[in-house]
C-alpha positions as CSV (number, residue, x, y, z in Angstrom):
1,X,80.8,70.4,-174.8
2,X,80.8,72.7,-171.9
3,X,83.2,76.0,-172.0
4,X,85.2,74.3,-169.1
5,X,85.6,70.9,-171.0
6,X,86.2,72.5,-174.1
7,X,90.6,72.4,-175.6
8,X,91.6,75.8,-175.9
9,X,94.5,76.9,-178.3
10,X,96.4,79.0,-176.0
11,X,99.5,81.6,-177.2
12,X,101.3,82.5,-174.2
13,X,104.6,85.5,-174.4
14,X,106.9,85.6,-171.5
15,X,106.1,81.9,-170.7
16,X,109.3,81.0,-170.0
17,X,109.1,81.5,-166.6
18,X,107.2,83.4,-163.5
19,X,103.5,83.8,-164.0
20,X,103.6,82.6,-167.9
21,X,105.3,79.3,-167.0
22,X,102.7,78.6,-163.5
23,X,100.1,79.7,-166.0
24,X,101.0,76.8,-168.5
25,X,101.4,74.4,-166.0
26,X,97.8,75.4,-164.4
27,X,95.8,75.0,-168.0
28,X,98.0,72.2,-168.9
29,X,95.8,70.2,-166.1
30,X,92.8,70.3,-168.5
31,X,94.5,69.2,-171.7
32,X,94.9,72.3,-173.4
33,X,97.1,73.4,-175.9
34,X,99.9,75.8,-176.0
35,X,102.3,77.7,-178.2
36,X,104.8,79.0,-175.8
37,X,107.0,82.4,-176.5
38,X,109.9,83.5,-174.7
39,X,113.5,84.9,-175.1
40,X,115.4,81.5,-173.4
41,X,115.0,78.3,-175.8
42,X,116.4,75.9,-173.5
43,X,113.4,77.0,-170.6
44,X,110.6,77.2,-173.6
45,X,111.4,73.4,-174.0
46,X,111.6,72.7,-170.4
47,X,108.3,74.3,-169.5
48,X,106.8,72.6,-172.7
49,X,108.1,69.4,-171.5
50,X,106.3,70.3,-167.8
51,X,103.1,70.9,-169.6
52,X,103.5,67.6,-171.7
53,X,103.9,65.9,-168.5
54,X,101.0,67.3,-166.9
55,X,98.5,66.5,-169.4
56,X,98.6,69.0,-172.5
57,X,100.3,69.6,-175.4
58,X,102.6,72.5,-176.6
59,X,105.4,74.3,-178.9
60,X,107.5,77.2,-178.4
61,X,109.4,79.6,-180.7
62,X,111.5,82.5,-178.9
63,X,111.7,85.8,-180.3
64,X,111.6,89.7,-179.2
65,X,107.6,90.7,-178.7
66,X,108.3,94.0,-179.4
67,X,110.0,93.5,-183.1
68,X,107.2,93.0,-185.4
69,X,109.3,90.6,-187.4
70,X,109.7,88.1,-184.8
71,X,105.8,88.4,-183.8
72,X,104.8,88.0,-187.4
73,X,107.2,84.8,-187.5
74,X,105.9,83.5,-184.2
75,X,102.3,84.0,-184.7
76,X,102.6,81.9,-188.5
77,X,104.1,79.3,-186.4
78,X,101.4,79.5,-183.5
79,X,99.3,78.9,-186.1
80,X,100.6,76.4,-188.1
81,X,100.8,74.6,-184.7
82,X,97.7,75.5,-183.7
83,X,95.0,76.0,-186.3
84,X,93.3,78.8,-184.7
85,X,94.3,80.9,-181.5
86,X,91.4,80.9,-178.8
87,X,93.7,82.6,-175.7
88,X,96.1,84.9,-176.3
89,X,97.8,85.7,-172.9
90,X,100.2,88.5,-173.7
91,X,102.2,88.4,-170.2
92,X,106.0,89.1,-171.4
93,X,107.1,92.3,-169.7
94,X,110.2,93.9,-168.1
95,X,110.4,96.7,-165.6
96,X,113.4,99.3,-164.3
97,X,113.6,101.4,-160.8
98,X,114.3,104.3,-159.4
99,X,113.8,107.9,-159.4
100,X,113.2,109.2,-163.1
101,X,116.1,111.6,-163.2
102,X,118.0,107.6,-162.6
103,X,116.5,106.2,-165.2
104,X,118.1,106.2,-168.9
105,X,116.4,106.1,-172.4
106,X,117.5,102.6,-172.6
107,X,115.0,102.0,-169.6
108,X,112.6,104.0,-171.0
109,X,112.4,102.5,-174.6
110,X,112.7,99.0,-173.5
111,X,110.2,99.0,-171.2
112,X,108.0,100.7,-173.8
113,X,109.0,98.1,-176.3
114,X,108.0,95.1,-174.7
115,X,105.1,96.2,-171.9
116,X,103.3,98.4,-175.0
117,X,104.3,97.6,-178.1
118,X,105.0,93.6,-177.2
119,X,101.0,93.8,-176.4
120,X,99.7,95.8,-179.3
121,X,101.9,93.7,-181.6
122,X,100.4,90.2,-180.7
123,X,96.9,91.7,-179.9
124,X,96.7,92.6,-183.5
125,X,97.7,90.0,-184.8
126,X,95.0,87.2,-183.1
127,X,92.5,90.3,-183.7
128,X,91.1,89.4,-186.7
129,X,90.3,85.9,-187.0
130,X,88.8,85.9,-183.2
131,X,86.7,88.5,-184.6
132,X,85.9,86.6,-187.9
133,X,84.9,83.5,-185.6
134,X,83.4,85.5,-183.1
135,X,85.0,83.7,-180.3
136,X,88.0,84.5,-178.1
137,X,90.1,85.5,-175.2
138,X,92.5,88.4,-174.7
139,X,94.5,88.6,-171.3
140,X,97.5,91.1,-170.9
141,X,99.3,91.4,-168.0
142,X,99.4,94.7,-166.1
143,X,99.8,95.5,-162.8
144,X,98.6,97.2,-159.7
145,X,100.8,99.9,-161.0
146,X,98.3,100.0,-164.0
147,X,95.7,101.2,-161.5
148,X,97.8,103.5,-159.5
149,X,101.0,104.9,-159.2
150,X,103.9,104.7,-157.0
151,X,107.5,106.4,-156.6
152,X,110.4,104.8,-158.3
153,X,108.3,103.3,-160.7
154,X,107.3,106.4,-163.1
155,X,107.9,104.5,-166.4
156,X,107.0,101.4,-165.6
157,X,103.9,102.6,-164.1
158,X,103.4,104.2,-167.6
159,X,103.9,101.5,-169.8
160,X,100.9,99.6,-168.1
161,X,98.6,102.8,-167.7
162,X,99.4,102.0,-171.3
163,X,98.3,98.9,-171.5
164,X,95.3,99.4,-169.0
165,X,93.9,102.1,-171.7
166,X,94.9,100.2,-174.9
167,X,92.4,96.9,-173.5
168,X,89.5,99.1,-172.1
169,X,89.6,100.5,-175.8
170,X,89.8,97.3,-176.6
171,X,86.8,96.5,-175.0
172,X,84.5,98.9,-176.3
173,X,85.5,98.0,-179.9
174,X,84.6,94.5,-179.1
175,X,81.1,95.2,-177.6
176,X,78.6,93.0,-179.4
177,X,80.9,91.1,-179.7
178,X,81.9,86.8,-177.8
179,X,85.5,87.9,-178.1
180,X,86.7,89.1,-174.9
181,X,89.3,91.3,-173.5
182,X,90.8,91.1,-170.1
183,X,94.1,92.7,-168.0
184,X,95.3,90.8,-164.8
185,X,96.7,92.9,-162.7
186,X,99.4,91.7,-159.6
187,X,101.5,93.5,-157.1
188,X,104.8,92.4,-156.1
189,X,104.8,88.6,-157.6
190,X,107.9,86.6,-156.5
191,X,109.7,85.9,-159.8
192,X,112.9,85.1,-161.2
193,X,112.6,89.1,-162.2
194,X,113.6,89.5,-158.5
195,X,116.9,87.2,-158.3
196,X,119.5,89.5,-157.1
197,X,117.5,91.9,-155.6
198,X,117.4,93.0,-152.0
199,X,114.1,92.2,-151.4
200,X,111.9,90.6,-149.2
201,X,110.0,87.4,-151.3
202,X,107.9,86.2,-148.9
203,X,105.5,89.0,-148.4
204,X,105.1,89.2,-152.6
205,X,102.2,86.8,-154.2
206,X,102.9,83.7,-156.2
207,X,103.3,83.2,-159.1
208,X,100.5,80.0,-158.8
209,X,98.0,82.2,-157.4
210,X,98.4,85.0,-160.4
211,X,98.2,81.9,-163.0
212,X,94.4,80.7,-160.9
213,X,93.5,84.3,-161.2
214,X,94.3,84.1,-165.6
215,X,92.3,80.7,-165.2
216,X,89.7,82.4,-163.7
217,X,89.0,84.7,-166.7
218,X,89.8,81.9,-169.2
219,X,87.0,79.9,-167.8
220,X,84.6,82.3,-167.0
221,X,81.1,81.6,-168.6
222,X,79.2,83.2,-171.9
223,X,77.3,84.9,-169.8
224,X,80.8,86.8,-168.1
225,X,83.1,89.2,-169.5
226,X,85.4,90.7,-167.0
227,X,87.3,93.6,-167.5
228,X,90.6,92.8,-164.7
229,X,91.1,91.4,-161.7
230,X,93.7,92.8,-159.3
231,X,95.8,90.6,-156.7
232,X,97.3,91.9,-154.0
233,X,99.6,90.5,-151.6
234,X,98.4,88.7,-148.5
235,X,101.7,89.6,-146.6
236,X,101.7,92.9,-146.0
């Protein structure tokens, strides 16, 4: 069986919407398999149900990805579901803005909490039995801000610099290695993140086309490994 034919057990956090949810939706056309992890258990089971619908298969358990507890919990779970983990997309994330003199130590830790720590957390976690098998897929979701920087968006910014540096360590610890280890990277996406806001939606990318982009790297051949891809919007 090709790579591309192949039923992939896939661990998805922050999947309860936005890019996590179009990402389920888009993998769930090829049969695949899915333990869903979000905050929100009525949308875990409506997405699941979507996926069903579609063609795959998948659970959910909600939790906090930055409180080891939880992620030790939800991971036995994944895995009881599962059997083994091929795809760990570790997409959950939240983000504050303004000038950093605005910004408390409530935006600061919890930003840190679930952008960093929510990542490290789960990435350890699948870690060692990809490794054991040889075989597997790490995607975490950063941003264009985890390539550059912008004003009113110092900690933000930070937390996925964070994340940029922790999975291009990653990635020289996993040289000689078929497990792989990948950062997706979007601008603006329009979300439910920006309900309420006074923005403008329809210059920001889809969600669909950032969940294409994750398929891109899940699919990618033996012969691939990439490293991110950044999306930018098309409206600008």
């Amino acid at each position: 069986m090709d790579e591309e034919s192949r039923i992939l057990n896939i661990v998805i956090t922050g999947a309860s919407s936005g890019i996590g949810e179009a990402t389920a939706l888009e993998m769930s056309r090829s049969g695949h398999r899915f333990f869903l992890v979000g905050r929100d258990t009525d949308r875990l089971e409506r997405v699941s149900k979507k996926v069903e619908e579609l063609g795959g298969w998948a659970n959910f358990g909600s939790g906090d990805v930055g409180d080891e507890k939880d992620v030790d919990r939800l991971f036995d779970n994944a895995v009881s579901e599962l059997g083994t983990i091929d795809v760990l997309f570790a997409n959950a994330g939240i983000g504050f803005f303004g000038n950093l003199e605005d910004l408390t130590l409530e935006h600061f830790d919890a930003q840190f909490r679930t952008n960093v720590k929510g990542v490290f957390l789960w990435i350890r976690k699948v870690l060692p039995d990809m490794k054991a098998r040889n075989s597997g897929q790490i995607i975490a979701t950063s941003s264009n801000l985890g390539l550059a920087t912008s004003a009113r968006a110092s900690v933000y910014s930070a937390t996925k610099h964070a994340v940029q540096a922790m999975i291009r360590c990653l990635r020289e610890e996993l040289k000689g290695t078929h497990v792989k280890a990948a950062t997706i990277n979007p601008g603006s996406v329009s979300t439910p993140w920006f309900d309420g806001r006074e923005v403008d939606r329809s210059r920001m990318l889809a969600a669909e086309d950032v969940a294409r982009a994750v398929r891109f790297i899940i699919d990618q051949s033996e012969t691939s490994n990439i490293d991110h891809i950044l999306l930018l919007p098309g409206r600008i």
